[in-house]
MARNU-412048 format. One record per atom (N, C-alpha, C): residue number from 1; atom name; x, y, z. Coordinates in pm, 1 decimal, m for minus. Layout:
BEGIN
R, num, atome, u, v, w
R, NUM, CA, X, Y, Z;
...
END
This chain:
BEGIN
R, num, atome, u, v, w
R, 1, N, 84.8, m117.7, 0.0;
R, 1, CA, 0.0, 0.0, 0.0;
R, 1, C, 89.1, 123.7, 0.0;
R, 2, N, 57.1, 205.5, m65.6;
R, 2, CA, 114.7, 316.7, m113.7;
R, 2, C, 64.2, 448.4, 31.6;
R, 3, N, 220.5, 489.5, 87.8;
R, 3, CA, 193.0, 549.9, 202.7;
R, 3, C, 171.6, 734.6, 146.7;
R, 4, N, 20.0, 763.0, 206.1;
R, 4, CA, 17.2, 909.6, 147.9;
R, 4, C, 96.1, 1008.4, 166.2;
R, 5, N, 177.7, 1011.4, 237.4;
R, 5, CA, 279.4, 1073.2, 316.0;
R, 5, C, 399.9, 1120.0, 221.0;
R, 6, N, 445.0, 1003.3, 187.2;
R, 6, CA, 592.7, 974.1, 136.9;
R, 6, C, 636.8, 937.2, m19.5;
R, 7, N, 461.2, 866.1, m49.4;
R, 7, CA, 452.5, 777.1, m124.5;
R, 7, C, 522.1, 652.9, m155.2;
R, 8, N, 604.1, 606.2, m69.1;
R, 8, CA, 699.9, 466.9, m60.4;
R, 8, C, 562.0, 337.4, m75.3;
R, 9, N, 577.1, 238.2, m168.4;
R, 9, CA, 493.1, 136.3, m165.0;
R, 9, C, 537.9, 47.4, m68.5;
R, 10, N, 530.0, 58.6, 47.8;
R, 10, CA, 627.7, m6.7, 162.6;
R, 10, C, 560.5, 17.7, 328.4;
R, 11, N, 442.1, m93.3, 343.0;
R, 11, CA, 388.4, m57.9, 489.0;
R, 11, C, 329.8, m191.5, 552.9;
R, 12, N, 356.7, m181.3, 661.2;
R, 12, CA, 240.7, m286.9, 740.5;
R, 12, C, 133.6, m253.0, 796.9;
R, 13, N, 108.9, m376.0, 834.8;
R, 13, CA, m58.7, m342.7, 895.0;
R, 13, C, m62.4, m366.5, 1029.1;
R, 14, N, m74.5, m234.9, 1105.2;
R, 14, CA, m23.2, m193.9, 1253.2;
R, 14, C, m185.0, m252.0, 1309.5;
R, 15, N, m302.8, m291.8, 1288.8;
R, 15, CA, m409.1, m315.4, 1371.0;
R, 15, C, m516.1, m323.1, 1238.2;
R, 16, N, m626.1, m432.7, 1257.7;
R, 16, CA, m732.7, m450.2, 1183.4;
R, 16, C, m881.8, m439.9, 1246.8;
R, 17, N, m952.1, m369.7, 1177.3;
R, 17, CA, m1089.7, m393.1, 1279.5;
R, 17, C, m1211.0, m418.0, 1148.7;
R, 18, N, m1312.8, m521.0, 1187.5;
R, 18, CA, m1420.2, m498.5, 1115.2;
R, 18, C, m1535.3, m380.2, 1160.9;
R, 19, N, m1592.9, m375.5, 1049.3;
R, 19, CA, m1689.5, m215.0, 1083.4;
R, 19, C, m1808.1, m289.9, 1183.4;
R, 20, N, m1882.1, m224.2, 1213.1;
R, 20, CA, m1976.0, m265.3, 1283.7;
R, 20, C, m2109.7, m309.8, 1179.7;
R, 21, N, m2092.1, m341.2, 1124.1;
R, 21, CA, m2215.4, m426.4, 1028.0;
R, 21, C, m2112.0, m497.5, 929.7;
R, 22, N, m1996.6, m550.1, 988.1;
R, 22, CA, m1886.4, m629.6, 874.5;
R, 22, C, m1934.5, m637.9, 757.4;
R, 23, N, m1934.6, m514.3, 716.0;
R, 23, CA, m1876.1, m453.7, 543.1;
R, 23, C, m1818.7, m405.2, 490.8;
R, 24, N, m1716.0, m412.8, 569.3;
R, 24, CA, m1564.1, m312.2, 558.8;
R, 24, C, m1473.3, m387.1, 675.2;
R, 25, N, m1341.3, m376.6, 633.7;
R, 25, CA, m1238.3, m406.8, 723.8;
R, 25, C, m1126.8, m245.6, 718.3;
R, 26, N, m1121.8, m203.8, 827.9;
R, 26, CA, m1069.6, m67.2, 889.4;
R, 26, C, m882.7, m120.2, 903.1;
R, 27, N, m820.1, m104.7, 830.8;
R, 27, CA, m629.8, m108.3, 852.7;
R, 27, C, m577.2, 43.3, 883.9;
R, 28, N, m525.5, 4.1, 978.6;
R, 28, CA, m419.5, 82.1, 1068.3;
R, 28, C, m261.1, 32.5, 1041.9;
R, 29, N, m191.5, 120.6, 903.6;
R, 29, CA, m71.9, 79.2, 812.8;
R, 29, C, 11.4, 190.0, 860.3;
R, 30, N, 110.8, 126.8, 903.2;
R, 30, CA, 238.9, 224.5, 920.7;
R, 30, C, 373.4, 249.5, 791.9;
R, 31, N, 400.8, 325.1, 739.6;
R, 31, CA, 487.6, 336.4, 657.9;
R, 31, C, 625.5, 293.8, 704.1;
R, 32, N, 728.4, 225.6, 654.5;
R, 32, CA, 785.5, 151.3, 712.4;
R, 32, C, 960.7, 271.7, 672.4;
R, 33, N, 912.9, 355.0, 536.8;
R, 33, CA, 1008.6, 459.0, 525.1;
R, 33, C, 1023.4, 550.7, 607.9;
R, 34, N, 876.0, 649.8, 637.7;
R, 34, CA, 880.0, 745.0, 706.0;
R, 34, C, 822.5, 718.0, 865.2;
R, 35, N, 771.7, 614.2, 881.5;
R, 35, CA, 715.7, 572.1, 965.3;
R, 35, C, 602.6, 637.0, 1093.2;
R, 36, N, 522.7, 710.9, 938.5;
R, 36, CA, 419.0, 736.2, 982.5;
R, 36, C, 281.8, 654.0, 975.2;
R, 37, N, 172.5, 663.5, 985.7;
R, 37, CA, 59.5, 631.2, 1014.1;
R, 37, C, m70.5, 658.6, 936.2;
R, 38, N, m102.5, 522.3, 887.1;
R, 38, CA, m219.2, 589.5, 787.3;
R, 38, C, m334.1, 499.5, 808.8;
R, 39, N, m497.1, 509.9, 776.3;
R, 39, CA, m584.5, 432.5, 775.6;
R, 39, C, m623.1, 394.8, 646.2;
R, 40, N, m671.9, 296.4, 624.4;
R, 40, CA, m728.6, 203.7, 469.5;
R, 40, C, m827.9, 120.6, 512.4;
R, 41, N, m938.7, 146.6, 465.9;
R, 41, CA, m1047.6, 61.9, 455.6;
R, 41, C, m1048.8, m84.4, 315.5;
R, 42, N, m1067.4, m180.6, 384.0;
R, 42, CA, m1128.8, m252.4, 219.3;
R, 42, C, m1264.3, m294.3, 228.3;
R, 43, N, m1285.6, m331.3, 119.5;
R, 43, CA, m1484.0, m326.3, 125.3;
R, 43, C, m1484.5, m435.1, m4.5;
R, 44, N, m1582.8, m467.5, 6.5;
R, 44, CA, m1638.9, m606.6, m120.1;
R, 44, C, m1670.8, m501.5, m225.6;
R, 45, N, m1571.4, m554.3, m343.2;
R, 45, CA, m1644.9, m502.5, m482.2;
R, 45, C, m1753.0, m584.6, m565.5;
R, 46, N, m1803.3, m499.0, m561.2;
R, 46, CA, m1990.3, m483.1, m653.5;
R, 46, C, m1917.7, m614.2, m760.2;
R, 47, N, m1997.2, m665.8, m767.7;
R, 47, CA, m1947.9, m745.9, m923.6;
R, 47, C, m2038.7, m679.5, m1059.0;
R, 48, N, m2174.8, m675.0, m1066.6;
R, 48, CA, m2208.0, m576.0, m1095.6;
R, 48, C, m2230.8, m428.8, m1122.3;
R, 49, N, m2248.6, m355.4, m1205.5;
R, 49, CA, m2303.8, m185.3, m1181.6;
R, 49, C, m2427.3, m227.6, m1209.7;
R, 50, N, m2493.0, m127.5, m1067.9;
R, 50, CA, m2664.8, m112.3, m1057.5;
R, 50, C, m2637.3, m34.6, m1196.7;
R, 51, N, m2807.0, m0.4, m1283.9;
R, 51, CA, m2832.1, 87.4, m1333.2;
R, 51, C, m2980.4, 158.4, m1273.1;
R, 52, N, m2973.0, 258.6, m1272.2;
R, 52, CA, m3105.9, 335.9, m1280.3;
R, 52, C, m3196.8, 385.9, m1397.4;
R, 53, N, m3304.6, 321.7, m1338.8;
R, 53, CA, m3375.9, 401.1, m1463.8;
R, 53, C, m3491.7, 506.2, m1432.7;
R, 54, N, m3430.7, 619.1, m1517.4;
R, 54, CA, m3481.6, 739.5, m1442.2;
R, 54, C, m3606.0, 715.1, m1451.3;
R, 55, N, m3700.9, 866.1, m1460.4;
R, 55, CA, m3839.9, 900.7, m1476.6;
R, 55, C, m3859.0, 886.5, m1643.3;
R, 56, N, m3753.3, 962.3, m1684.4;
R, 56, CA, m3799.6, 966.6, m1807.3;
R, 56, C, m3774.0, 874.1, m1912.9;
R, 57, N, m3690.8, 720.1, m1831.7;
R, 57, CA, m3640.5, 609.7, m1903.9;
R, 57, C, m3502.0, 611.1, m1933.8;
R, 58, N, m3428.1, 731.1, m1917.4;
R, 58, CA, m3266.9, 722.3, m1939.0;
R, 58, C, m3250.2, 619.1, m1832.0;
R, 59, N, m3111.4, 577.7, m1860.0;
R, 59, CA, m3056.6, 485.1, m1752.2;
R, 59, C, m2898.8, 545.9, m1722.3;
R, 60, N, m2903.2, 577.7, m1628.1;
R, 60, CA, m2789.1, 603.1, m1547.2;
R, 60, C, m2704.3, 505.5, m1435.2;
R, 61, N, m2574.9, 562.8, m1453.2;
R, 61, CA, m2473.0, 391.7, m1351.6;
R, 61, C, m2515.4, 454.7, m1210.4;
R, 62, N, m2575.7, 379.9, m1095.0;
R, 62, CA, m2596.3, 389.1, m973.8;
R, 62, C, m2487.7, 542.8, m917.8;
R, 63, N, m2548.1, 624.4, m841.3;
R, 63, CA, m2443.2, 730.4, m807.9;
R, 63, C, m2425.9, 671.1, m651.0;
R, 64, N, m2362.5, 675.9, m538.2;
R, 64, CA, m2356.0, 740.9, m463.5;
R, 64, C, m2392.1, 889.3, m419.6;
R, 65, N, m2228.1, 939.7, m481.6;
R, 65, CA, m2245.3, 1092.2, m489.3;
R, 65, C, m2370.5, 1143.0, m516.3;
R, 66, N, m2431.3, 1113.8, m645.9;
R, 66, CA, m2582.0, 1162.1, m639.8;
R, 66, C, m2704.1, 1140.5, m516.7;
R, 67, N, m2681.2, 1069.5, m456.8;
R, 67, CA, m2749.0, 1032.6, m322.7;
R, 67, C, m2705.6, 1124.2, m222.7;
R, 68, N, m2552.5, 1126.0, m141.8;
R, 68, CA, m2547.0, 1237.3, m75.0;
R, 68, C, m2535.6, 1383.8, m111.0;
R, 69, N, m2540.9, 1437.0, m264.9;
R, 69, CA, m2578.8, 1570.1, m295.3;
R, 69, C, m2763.0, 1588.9, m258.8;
R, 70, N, m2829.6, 1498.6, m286.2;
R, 70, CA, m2982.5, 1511.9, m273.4;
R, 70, C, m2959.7, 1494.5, m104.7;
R, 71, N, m2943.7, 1437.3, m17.4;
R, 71, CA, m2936.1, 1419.4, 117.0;
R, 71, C, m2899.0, 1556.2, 157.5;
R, 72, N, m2783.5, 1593.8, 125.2;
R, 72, CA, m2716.6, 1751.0, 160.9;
R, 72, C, m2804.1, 1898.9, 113.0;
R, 73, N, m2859.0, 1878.1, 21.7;
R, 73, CA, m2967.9, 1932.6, m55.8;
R, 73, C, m3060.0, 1972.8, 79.4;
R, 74, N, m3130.3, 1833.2, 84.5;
R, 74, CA, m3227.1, 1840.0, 199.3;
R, 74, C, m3239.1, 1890.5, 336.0;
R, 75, N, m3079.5, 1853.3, 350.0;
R, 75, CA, m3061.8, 1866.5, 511.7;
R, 75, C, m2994.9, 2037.3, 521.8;
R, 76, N, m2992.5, 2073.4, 411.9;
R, 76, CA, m2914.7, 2242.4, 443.3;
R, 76, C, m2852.7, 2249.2, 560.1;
R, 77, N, m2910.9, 2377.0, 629.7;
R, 77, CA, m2850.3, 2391.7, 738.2;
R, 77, C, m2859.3, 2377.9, 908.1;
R, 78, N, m2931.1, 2243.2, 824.4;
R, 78, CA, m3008.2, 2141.7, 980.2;
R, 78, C, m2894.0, 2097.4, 1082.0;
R, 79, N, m2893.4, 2032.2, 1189.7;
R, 79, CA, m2791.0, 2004.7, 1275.5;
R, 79, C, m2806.5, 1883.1, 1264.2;
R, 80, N, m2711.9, 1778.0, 1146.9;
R, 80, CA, m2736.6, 1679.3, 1093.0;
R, 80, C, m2583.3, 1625.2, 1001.9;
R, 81, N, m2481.5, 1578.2, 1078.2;
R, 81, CA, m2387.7, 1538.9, 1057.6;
R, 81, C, m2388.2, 1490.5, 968.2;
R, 82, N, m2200.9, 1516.6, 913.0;
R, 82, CA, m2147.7, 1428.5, 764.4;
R, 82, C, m2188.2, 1251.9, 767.2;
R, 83, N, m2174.1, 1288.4, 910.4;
R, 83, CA, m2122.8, 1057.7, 926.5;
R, 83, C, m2296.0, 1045.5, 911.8;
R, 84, N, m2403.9, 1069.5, 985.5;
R, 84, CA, m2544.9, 1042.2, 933.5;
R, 84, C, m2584.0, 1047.4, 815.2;
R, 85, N, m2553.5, 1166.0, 726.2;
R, 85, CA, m2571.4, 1167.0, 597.9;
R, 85, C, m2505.2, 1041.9, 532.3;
R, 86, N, m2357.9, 997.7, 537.7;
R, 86, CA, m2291.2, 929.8, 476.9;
R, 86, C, m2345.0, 747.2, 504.0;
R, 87, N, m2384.5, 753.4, 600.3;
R, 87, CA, m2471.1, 649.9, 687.1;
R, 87, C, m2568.2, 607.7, 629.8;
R, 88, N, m2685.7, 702.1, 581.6;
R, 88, CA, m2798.4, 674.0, 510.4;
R, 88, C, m2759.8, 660.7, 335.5;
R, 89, N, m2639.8, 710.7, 326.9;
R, 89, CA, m2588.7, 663.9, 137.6;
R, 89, C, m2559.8, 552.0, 164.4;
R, 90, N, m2476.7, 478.0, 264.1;
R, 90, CA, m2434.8, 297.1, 299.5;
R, 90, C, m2542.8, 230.1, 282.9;
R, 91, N, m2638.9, 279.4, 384.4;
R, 91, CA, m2776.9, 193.8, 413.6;
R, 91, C, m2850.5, 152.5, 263.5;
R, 92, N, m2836.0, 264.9, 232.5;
R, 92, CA, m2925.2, 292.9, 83.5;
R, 92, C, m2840.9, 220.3, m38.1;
R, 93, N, m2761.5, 190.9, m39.3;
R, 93, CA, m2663.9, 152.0, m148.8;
R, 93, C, m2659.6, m4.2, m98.8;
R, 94, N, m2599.7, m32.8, 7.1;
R, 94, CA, m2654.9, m186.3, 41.0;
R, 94, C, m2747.3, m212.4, 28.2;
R, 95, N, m2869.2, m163.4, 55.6;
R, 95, CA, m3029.6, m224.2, 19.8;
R, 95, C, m3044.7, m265.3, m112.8;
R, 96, N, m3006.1, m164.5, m181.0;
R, 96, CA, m3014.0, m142.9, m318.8;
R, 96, C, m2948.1, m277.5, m442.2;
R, 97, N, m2776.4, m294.0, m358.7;
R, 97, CA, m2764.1, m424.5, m434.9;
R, 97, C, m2786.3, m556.0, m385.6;
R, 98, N, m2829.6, m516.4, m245.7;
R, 98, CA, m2890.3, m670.7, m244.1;
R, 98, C, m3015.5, m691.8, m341.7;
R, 99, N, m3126.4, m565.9, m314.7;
R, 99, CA, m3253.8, m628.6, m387.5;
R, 99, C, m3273.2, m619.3, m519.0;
R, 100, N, m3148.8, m519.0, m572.4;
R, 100, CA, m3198.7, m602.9, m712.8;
R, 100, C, m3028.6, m572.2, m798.9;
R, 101, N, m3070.4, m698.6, m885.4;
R, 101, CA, m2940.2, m764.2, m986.5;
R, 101, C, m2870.7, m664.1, m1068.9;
R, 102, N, m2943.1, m553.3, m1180.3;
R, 102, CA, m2867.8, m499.6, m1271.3;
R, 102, C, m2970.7, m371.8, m1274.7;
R, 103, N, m3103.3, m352.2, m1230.4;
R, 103, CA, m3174.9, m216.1, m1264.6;
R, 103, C, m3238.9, m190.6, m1123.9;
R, 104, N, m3288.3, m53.6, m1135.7;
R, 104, CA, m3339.4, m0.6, m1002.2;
R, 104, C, m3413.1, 138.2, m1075.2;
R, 105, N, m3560.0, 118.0, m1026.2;
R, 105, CA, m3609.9, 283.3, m1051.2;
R, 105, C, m3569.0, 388.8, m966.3;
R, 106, N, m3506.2, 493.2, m1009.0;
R, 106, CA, m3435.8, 619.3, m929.9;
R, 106, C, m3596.3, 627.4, m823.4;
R, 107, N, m3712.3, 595.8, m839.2;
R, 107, CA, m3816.2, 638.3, m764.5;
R, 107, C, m3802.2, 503.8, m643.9;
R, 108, N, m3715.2, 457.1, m615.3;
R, 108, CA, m3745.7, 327.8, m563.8;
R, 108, C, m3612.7, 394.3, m441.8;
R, 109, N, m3521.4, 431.4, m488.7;
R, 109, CA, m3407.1, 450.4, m463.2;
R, 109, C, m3509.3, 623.8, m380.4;
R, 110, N, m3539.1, 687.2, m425.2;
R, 110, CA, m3622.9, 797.7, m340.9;
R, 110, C, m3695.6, 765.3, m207.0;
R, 111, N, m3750.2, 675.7, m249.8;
R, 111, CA, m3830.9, 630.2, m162.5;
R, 111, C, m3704.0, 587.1, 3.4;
R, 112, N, m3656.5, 526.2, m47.7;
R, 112, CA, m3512.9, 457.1, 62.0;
R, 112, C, m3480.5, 606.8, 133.6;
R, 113, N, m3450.2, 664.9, 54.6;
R, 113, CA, m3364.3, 748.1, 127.9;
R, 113, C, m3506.2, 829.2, 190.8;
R, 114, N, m3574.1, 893.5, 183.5;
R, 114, CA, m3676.5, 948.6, 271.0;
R, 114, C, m3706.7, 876.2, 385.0;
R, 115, N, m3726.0, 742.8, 327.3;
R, 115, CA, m3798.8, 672.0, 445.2;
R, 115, C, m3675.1, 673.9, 588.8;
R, 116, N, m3537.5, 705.6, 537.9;
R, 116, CA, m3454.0, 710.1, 661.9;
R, 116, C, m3453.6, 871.0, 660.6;
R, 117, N, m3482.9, 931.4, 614.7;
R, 117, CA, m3459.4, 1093.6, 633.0;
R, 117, C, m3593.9, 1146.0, 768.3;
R, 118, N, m3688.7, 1051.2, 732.4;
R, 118, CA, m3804.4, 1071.3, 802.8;
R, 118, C, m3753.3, 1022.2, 969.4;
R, 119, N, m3706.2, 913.3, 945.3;
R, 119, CA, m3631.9, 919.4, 1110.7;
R, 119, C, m3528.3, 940.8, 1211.3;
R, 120, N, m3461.3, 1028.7, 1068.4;
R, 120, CA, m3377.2, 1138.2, 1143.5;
R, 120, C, m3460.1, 1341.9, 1188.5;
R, 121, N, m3477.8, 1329.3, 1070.3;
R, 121, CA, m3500.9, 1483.5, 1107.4;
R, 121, C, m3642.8, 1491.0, 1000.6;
R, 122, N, m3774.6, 1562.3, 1028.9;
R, 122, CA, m3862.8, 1578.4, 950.2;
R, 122, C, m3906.4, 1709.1, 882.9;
R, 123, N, m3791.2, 1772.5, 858.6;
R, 123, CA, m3740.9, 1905.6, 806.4;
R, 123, C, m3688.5, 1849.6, 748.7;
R, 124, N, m3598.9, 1774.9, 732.4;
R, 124, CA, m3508.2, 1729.2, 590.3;
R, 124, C, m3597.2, 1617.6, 534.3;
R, 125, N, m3703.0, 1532.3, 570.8;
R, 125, CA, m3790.8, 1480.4, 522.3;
R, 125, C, m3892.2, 1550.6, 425.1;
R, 126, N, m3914.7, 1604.8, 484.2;
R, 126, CA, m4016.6, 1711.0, 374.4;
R, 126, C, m3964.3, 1765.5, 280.5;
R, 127, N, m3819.4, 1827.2, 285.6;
R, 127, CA, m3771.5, 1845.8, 189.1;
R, 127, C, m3722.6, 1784.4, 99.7;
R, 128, N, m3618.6, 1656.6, 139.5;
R, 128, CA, m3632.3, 1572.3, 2.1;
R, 128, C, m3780.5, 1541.6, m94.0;
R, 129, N, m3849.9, 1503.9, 38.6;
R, 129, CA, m3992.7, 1440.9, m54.4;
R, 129, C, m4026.9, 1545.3, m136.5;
R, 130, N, m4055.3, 1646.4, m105.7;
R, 130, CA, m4072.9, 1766.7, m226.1;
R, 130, C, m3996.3, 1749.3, m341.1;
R, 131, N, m3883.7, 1702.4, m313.0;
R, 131, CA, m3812.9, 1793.2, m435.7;
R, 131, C, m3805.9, 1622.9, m516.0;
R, 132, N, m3773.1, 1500.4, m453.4;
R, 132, CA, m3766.6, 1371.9, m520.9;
R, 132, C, m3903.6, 1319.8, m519.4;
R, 133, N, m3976.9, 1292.1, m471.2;
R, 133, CA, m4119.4, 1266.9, m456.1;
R, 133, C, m4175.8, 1284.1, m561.8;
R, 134, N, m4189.9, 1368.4, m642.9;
R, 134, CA, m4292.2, 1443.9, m736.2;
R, 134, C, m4421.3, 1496.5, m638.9;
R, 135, N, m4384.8, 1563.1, m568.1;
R, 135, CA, m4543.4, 1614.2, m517.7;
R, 135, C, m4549.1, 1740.4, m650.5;
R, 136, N, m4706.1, 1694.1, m679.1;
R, 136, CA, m4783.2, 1784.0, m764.5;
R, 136, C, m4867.2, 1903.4, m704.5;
R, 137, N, m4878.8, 1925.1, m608.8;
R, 137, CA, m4950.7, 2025.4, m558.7;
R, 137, C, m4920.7, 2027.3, m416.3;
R, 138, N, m4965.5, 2147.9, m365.3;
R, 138, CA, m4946.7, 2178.4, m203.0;
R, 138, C, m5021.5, 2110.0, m126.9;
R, 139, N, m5121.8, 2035.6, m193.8;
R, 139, CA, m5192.7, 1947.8, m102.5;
R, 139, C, m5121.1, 1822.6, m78.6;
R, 140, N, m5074.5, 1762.9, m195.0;
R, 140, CA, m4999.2, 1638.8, m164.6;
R, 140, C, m4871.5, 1696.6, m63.2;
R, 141, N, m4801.3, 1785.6, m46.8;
R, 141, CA, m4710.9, 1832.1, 72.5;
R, 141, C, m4762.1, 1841.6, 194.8;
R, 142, N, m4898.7, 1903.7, 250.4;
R, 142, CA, m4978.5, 1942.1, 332.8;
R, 142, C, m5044.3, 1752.2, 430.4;
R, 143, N, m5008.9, 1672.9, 284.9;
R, 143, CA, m5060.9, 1529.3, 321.2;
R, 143, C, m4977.2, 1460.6, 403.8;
R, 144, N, m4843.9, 1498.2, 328.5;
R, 144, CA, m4750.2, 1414.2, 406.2;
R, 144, C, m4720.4, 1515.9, 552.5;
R, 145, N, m4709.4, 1656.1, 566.7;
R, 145, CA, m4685.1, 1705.8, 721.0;
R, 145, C, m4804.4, 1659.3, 761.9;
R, 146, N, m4928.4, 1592.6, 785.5;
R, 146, CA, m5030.3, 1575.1, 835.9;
R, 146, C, m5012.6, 1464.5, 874.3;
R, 147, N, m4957.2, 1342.9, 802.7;
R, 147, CA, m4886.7, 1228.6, 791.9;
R, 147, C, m4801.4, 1222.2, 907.7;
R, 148, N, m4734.7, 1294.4, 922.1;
R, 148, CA, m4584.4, 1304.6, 1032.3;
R, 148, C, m4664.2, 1343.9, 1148.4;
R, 149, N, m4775.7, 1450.6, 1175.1;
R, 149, CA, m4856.2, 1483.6, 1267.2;
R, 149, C, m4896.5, 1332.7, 1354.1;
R, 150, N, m4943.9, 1267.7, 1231.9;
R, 150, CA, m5079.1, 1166.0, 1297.3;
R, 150, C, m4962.0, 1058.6, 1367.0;
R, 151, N, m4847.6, 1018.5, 1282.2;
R, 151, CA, m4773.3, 900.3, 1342.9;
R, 151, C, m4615.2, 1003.3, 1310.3;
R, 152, N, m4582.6, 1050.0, 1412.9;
R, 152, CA, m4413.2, 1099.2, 1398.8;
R, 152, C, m4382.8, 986.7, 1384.0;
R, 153, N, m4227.0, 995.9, 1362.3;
R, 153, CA, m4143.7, 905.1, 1363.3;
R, 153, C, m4074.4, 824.2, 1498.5;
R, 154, N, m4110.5, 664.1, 1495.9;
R, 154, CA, m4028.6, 623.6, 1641.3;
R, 154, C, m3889.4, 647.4, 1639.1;
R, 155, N, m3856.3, 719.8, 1767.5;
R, 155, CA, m3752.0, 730.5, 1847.8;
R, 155, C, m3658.3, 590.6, 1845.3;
R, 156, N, m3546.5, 565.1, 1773.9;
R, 156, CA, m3482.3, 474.9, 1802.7;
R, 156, C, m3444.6, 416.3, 1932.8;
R, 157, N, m3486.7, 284.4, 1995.4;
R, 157, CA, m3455.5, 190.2, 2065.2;
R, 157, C, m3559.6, 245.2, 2193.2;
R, 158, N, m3683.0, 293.0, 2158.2;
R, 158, CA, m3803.7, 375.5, 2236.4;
R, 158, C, m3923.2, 231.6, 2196.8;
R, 159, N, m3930.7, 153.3, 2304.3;
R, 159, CA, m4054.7, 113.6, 2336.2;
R, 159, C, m4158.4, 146.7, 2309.8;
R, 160, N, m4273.7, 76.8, 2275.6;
R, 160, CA, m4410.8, 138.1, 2278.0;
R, 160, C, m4475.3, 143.9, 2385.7;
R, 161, N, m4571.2, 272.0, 2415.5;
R, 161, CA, m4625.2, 275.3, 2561.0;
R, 161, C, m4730.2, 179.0, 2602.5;
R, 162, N, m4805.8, 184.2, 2485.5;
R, 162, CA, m4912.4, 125.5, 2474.0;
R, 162, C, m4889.9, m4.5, 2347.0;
R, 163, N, m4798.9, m115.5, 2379.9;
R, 163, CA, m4808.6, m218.1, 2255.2;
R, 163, C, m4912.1, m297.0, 2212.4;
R, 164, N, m4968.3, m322.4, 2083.1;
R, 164, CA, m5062.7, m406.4, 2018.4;
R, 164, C, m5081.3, m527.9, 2009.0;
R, 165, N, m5163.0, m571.6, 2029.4;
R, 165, CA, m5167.6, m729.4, 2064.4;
R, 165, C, m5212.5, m794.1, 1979.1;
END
C-alpha cells in the first residue's frame, strides 16, 4: 500500500478492525520509510453496476455521490452530521444491491432514502420528498406534514407505551 505521506509502496498493517455491520475491514498501516501512520479501509467489490432508470427512461450507472448531494440538498442547514448523511448513502446503497441484480427505478431509490430521512429529522424529510417525490400540488405536501402529525417518527430503541396485541 502506497503510504500518502511519502509515497513509498512499503507498509504494514499496525491493527485490523471490522466495521460494525462487517462490510468493511478498517487497517491501521504504518509506513515503514517514514514511519508514519495511515488508515485504509477494504470493502467487497460490486461485481455488478446497478443501473437506474430514471423518470424519463434514461438509464444512469448507480451514483452514490448523487445520493449524498440530494441528502445535503435536503438537510441544508439542519444540525445533521457528515457521518449520518454518509450512513444513510451505505444503508441505501446496500439495500439497493442486495434487492436487485442490474436495474433499479431512481423512484425506488427515493423512496429509501426518505424513508430514513423521516427518522432522522422531519425538516429534511419534507424536503427531500418535495423535491424527489414528485409532489404535484401543495396538497400532496400538506398530506404528508399531516402524515408526520398523525404518526411521527419512532424514536430509536423507544418502546411502545401502549403495545398491540
Amino acid at each position: 500500500m502506497q503510504c500518502p505521506y511519502c509515497g513509498v509502496i512499503d507498509s504494514k498493517v499496525v491493527d485490523s478492525r471490522s466495521s460494525e455491520n462487517d462490510t468493511s475491514v478498517r487497517r491501521r498501516r504504518e509506513c515503514n520509510a517514514c514511519e508514519r501512520r495511515f488508515t485504509t479501509f477494504e470493502r467487497i467489490e460490486r461485481r455488478g453496476r446497478l443501473v437506474v432508470i430514471k423518470r424519463d427512461g434514461r438509464r444512469v450507472p448507480f451514483s452514490n455521490d448523487k445520493i449524498l448531494n440530494g441528502i445535503r440538498a435536503a438537510c441544508g442547514k439542519l444540525p445533521i452530521s457528515e457521518e449520518v448523511k454518509l450512513e444513510i448513502v451505505r444503508q441505501v446503497d446496500d439495500l439497493m444491491h442486495r434487492s436487485y441484480e442490474r436495474e433499479v427505478e431512481s423512484l425506488k431509490i427515493g423512496h429509501e432514502v426518505a424513508r430514513y430521512l423521516r427518522g432522522i429529522d422531519q425538516i429534511a424529510f419534507v424536503r427531500y420528498a418535495s423535491e424527489y417525490l414528485s409532489f404535484e400540488s401543495i396538497e400532496d405536501i400538506e398530506e404528508v406534514i399531516q402524515e408526520l402529525r398523525e404518526s411521527p417518527p419512532a424514536v430509536e430503541g423507544q418502546s411502545e407505551l401502549f403495545p398491540s396485541e
